[in-house]
N, C-alpha and C positions, 0 to 999 in steps of 0.2 A: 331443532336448531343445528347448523353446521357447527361441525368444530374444526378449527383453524389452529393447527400446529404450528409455533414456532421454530423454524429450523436455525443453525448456526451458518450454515451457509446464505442463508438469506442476509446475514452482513457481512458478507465474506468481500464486498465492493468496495461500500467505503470502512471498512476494518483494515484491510489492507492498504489502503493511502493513509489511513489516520494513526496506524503503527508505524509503518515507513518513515513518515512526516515524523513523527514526533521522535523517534530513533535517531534520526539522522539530527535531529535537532539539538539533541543532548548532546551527541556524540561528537559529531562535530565541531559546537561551540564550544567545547567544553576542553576538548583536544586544540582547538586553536588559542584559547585562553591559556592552556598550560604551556603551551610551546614559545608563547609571547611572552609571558611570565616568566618563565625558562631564560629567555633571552635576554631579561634584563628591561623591559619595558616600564615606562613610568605608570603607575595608576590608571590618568587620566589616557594615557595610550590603549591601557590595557580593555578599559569599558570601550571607549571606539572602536576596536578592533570587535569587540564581542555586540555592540549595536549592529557594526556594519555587514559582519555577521549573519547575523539574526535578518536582516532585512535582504540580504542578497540572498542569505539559502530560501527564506521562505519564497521570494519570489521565483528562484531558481527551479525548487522544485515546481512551483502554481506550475510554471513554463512546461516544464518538462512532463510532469502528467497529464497537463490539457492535450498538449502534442501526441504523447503517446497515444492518449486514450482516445481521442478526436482520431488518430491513424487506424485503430483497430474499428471504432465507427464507421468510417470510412469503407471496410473490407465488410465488415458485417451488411451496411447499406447494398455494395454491391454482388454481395452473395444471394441477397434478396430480392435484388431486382432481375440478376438470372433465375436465380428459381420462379420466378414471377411469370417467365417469359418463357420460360421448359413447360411451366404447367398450363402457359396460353396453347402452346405450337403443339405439344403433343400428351395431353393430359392422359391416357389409357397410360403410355408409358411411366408416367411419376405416378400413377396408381399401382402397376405394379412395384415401383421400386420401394412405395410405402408399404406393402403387403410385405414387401422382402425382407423390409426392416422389420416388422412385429414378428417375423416368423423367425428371424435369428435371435428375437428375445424370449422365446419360448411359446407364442402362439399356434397354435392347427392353421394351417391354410386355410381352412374357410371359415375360424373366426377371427385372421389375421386382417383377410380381404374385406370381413365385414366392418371392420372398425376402420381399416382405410377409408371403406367408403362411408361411414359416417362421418369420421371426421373430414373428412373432406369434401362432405356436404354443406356441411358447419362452415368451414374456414381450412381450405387447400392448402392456402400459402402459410397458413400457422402451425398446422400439422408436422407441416416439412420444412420450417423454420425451425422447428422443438425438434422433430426424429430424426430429420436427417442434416441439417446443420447444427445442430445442438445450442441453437440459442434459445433465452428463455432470461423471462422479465430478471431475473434473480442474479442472473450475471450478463445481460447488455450492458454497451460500457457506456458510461453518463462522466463524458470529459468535463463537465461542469463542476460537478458534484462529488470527484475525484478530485479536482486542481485544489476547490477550496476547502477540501478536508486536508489534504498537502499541507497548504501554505499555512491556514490556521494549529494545525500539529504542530508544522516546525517549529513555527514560532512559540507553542507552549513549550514543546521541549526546550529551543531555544533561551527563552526569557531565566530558565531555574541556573545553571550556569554563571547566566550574566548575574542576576539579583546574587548567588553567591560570591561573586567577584567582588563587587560593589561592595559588599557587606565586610567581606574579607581583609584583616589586613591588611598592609602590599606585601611586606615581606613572607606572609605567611598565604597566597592566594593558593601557591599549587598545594598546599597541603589539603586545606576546606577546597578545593576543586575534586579533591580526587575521594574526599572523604565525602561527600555529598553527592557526586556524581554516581557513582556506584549504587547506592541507593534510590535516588532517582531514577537508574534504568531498571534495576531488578525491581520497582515501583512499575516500570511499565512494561513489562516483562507480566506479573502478574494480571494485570488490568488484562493486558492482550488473552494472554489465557483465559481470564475468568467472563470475558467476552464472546468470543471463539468457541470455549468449550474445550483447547486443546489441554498437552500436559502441562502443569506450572512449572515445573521442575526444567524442563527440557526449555521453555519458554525465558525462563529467567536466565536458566546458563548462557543460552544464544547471545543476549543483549549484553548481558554483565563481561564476558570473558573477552568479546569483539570490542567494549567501550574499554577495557582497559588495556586493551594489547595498542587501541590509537593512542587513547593517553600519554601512553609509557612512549610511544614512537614518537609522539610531536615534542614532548616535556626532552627527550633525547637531541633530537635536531635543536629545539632550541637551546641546549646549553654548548652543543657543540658550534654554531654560528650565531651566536646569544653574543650580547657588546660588552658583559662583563668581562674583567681581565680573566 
C-alpha cells in the first residue's frame, strides 16, 4: 500500500489567503470601529460604518487576489507554452538542460541523463515544468480558490469586531473593541500556526502587536478629528 505523506506546504495556497483574509478582517474592522468611535459617532453610525466595512473589504480583497493570482496564472500559462515550444523546435537541447539540472542536485552524469530520459519519456513538458520552472500541483496558483478563501476570511474576521460593537455599550465600544480584539487575533495567530506547522509564539506576536499598533493609530486620529468638543 503507498503511503502518502502529509506535508504543511501542501496548504501553504489557500492558508495564505485564509490567514491574510481573516487578519485583515479583524484588523481592519476593528481599527475603523475604534476610530469612529473615537470620533464621536452615534451607535447606529457606528454598525454601518462596520457593515460597510465588512462588505467593501471582503469584496475588495475577492478583487485583489483573483487579479493577482489570475496574473501569476497568466505567467505560469506562458512559461509553459514556451517551454512547450523549446521542447517541439529542439528537444536534444532541453534534454541536456534537464540532465544539467539533476546533476547540479547531486546526480553522476549517466544517472542524471538517465532519468532525463525517462522522465521525459513519460511526460517532457511536466518534467521541466517541476525542474526547471519550479511549478508543481502544490503551489499553481488557483485565482478561484484564493479570491473565495479572501473574501469568506475577511468576512469571518470581519463579522467578530462588528458583533462586539453591537453588543457593546456605546459609550463603552473602544474599551470591548480593544479588549476582544486582541484576543481574537492572537486566536488567529495560533490556528495559523497550528495549521502551518510554524512557531505559535512568533505567529501570535506578528498579528497581536501589528492589530494594536492600528488600533491605537485609528482610535488617535479619531479623537483628534472626532466631533466631540
Amino acid at each position: 500500500m503507498a503511503h502518502h505523506e502529509l506535508h504543511f506546504l501542501q496548504r501553504s495556497g489557500w492558508l495564505r489567503a485564509a490567514v491574510l483574509g481573516a487578519n485583515d478582517g479583524i484588523i481592519s474592522t476593528a481599527s475603523l470601529l475604534m476610530g469612529v468611535a473615537a470620533a464621536g459617532a452615534t451607535h447606529q453610525a457606528l454598525l454601518m460604518t462596520g457593515v460597510a466595512g465588512l462588505v467593501a473589504g471582503a469584496l475588495s480583497m475577492a478583487a485583489g487576489e483573483y487579479v493577482s493570482v489570475s496574473s501569476q496564472t497568466d505567467i505560469e500559462q506562458a512559461d509553459l507554452a514556451r517551454e512547450a515550444e523549446e521542447l517541439k523546435d529542439n528537444p536534444e537541447s532541453e534534454l541536456r538542460e534537464l540532465t544539467g539540472i539533476y546533476i547540479q542536485r547531486g546526480l553522476t552524469p549517466a544517472l542524471a541523463n538517465q532519468v532525463a530520459q525517462a522522465l521525459s519519456q513519460h511526460d517532457s513538458l511536466a518534467a521541466h515544468a517541476r525542474d526547471e520552472l519550479g511549478l508543481h500541483d502544490i503551489n499553481q496558483a488557483q485565482p478561484l480558490q484564493a479570491a473565495l478563501a479572501s473574501a469568506l476570511a475577511f468576512a469571518s474576521g470581519a463579522i467578530l469586531p462588528l458583533i462586539t460593537a453591537w453588543l457593546a455599550p456605546h459609550a463603552q465600544a473602544q474599551t470591548w473593541l480593544t479588549i476582544s480584539t486582541l484576543p481574537f487575533l492572537a486566536l488567529l495567530g495560533i490556528v495559523a500556526a497550528r495549521t502551518g506547522g510554524a512557531s505559535m509564539v512568533k505567529s501570535v506576536s506578528r498579528v497581536v502587536i501589528w492589530g494594536a499598533v492600528a488600533m491605537a493609530a485609528t482610535a488617535l486620529i479619531g479623537h483628534w478629528f472626532g466631533v466631540n468638543p
